[in-house]
DRENZADREN-121340 format. One record per residue (C-alpha): residue number from 1; z, y, x. Coordinates in steps of 0.05 Angstrom, whole numbers, padded with zeros to 5 digits. Each point is the difference from the previous one (the first is absolute). Example, Ala and Ser with C-alpha at 12.3 -4.5 7.8 and 13.67 -1.06 7.14 Angstrom:
DRENZADREN-121340
REC  1  00156  -00090  00246;
REC  2  -00013  00069  00027;
//
This chain:
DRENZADREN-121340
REC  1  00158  -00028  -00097;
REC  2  00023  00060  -00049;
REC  3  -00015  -00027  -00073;
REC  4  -00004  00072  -00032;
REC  5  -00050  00014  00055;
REC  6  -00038  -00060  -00022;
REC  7  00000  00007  -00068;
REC  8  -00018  00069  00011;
REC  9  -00070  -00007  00037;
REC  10  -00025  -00058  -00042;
REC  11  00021  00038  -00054;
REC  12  -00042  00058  00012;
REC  13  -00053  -00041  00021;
REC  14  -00019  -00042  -00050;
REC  15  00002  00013  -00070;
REC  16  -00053  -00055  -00024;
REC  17  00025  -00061  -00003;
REC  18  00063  00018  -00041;
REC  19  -00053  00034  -00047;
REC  20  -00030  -00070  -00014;
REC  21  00065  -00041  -00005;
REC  22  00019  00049  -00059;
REC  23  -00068  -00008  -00022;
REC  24  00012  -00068  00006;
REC  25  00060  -00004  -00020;
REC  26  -00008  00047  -00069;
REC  27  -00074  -00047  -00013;
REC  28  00054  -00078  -00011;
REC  29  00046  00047  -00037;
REC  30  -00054  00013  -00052;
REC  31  -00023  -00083  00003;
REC  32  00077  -00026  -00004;
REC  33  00019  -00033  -00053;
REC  34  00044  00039  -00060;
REC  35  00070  00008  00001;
REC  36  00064  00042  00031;
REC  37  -00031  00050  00046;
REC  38  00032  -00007  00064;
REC  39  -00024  00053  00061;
REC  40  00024  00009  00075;
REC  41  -00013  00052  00044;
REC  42  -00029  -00012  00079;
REC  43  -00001  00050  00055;
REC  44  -00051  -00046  00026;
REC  45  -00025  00041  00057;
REC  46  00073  00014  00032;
REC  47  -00005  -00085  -00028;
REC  48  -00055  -00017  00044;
REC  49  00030  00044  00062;
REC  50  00075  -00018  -00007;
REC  51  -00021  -00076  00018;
REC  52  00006  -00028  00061;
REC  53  -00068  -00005  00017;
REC  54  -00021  00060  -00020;
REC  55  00051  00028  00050;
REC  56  -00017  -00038  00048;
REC  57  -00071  00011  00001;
REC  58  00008  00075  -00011;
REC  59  00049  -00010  00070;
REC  60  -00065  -00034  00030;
REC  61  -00041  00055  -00018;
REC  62  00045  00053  00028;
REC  63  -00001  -00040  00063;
REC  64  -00078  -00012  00006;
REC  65  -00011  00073  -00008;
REC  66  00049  00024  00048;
REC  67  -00039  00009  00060;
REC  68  -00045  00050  -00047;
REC  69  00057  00033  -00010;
REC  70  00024  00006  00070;
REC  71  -00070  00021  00019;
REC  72  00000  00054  -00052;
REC  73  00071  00031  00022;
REC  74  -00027  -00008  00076;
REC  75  -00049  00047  -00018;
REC  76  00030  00050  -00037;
REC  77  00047  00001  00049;
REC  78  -00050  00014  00040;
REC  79  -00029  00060  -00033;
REC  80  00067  00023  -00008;
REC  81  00013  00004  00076;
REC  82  -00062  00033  00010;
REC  83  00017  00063  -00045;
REC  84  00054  00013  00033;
REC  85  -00028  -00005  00065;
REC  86  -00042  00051  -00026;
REC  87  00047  00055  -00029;
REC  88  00040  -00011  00069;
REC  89  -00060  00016  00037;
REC  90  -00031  00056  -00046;
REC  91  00014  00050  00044;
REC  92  -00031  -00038  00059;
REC  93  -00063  -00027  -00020;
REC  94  -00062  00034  00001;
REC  95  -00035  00003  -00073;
REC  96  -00054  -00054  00021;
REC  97  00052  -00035  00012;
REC  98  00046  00008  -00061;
REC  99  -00066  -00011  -00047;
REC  100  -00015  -00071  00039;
REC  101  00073  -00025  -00014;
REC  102  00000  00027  -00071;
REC  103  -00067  -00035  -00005;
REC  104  00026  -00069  00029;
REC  105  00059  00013  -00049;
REC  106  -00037  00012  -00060;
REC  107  -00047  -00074  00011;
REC  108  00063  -00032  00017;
REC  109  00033  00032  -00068;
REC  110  -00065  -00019  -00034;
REC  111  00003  -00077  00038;
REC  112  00067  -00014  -00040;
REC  113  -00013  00026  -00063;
REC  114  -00059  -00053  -00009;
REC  115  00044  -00047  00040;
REC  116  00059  00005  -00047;
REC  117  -00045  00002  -00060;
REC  118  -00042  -00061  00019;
REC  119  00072  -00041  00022;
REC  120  00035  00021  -00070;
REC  121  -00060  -00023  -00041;
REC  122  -00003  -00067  00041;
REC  123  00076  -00010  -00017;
REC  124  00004  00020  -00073;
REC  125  -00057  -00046  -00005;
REC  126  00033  -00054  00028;
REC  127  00058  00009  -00040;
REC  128  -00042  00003  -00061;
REC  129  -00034  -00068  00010;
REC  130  00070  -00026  00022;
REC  131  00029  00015  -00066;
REC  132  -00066  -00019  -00039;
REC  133  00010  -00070  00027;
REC  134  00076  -00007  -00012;
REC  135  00001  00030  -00069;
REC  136  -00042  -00037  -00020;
REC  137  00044  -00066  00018;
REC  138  00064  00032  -00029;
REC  139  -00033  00015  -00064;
REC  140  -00020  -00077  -00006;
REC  141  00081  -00011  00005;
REC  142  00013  00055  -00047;
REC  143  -00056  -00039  -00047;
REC  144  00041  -00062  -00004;
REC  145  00067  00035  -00003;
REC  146  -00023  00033  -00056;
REC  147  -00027  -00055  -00036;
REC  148  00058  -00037  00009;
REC  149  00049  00042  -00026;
REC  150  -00043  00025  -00063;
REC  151  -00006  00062  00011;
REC  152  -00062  00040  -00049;
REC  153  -00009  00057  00053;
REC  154  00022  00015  00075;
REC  155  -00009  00076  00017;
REC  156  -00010  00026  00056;
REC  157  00043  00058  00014;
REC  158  -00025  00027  00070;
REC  159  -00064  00025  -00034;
REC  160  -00012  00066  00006;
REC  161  -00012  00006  -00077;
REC  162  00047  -00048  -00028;
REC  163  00019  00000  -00065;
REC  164  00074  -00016  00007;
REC  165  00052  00060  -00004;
REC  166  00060  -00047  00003;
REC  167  00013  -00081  00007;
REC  168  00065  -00042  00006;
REC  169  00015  -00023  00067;
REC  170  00000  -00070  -00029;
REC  171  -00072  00004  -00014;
REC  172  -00021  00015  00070;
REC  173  -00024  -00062  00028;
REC  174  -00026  00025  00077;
REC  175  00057  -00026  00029;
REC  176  -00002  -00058  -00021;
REC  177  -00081  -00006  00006;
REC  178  00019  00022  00073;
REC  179  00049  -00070  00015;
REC  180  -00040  -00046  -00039;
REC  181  -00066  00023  00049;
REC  182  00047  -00002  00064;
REC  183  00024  -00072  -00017;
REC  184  -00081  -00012  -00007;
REC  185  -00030  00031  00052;
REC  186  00050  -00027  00039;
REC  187  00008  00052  00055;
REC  188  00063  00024  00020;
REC  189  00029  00073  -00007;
REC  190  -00011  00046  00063;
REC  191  00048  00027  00046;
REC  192  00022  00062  -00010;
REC  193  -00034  00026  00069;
REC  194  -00010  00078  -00010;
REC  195  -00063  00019  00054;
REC  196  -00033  00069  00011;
REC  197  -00050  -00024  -00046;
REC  198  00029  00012  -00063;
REC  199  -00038  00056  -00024;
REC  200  -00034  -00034  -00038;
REC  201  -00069  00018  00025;
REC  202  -00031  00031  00063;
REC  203  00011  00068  00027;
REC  204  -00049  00057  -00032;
REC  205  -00031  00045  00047;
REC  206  00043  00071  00007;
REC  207  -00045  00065  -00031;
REC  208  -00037  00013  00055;
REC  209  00039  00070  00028;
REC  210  -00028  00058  00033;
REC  211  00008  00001  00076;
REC  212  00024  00062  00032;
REC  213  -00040  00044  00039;
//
């Protein structure tokens, strides 16, 4: 499983739940109780997909949604093939005959576009729910860690529109949100098992191209 990959698609996928945990987060700073200010700093989406089970179940979804993926490449593949069967036999076909392959091309072209389009919206929402429910589990641990070492106000530095410019390294606290919700969760770290998945999503349908003639 490649972790930047990971990190990378829920990353782009889901901005909402890290938008409520520094919601969240900024709402007990303003109920705790007066004294030394004391802030950390969370990358809690790379957080949520740098844990084991977030890997793993971004692995699972890669592998459920392989066959779509095959499927897709089998048929551009497909349409592929076809073109050039057609600019090889330009000069041989007979113009009803180069408009009904162009024509067969062009639906096939057309096929995979909504194909692709309806497979990559399946997936990102997949992913999306995926991280919904797992965020929302490693924020409870980031709750308690918080609490328990005092801290007024945990930021969350993978927002877009964060506030922070610069922070200490000693006042990031993701890795150690990370360990404390693998020793939790209990599951173990992946293998490092690189597939032909690892795009990170599903194959989008080429521009459709004109055929010659």
């Amino acid at each position: 499983m490649n972790r930047t990959l990971a990190i990378a698609v829920l990353a782009a996928s889901s901005l909402s739940f890290g938008a409520i945990a520094q919601t969240s987060a900024t709402k007990a700073a303003s109920t705790a109780p007066a004294g030394p200010t004391k802030i950390a700093v969370i990358a809690f989406q790379a957080a949520v997909a740098q844990t084991n089970e977030g890997q793993r179940d971004f692995a699972d979804l890669q592998k459920k949604f392989e066959p779509k993926r095959a499927q897709l490449k089998a048929l551009n593949d497909q349409i592929e093939s076809m073109k050039k069967q057609l600019q090889g036999q330009a000069s041989t076909l007979t113009p009803a005959q180069t408009a009904a392959t162009t024509k067969n091309i062009d639906e096939k072209t057309k096929q995979l576009q909504r194909d692709a389009q309806d497979a990559q919206s399946d997936f990102q929402q997949a992913v999306q729910d995926m991280y919904n429910s797992l965020a929302s589990k490693v924020y409870d641990v980031l709750n308690t860690y918080a609490k328990q070492h005092a801290y007024t106000m945990v930021v969350d530095v993978s927002q877009q529109q964060s506030p922070v410019l610069w922070a200490a390294d000693s006042t990031n606290i993701t890795k150690q949100i990370v360990d404390l919700y693998n020793v939790k969760s209990g599951v173990p770290a992946p293998a490092a098992t690189p597939t032909a998945a690892q795009s990170g999503g599903l194959p989008s349908a080429p521009a459709p191209k004109p055929a010659a003639h």
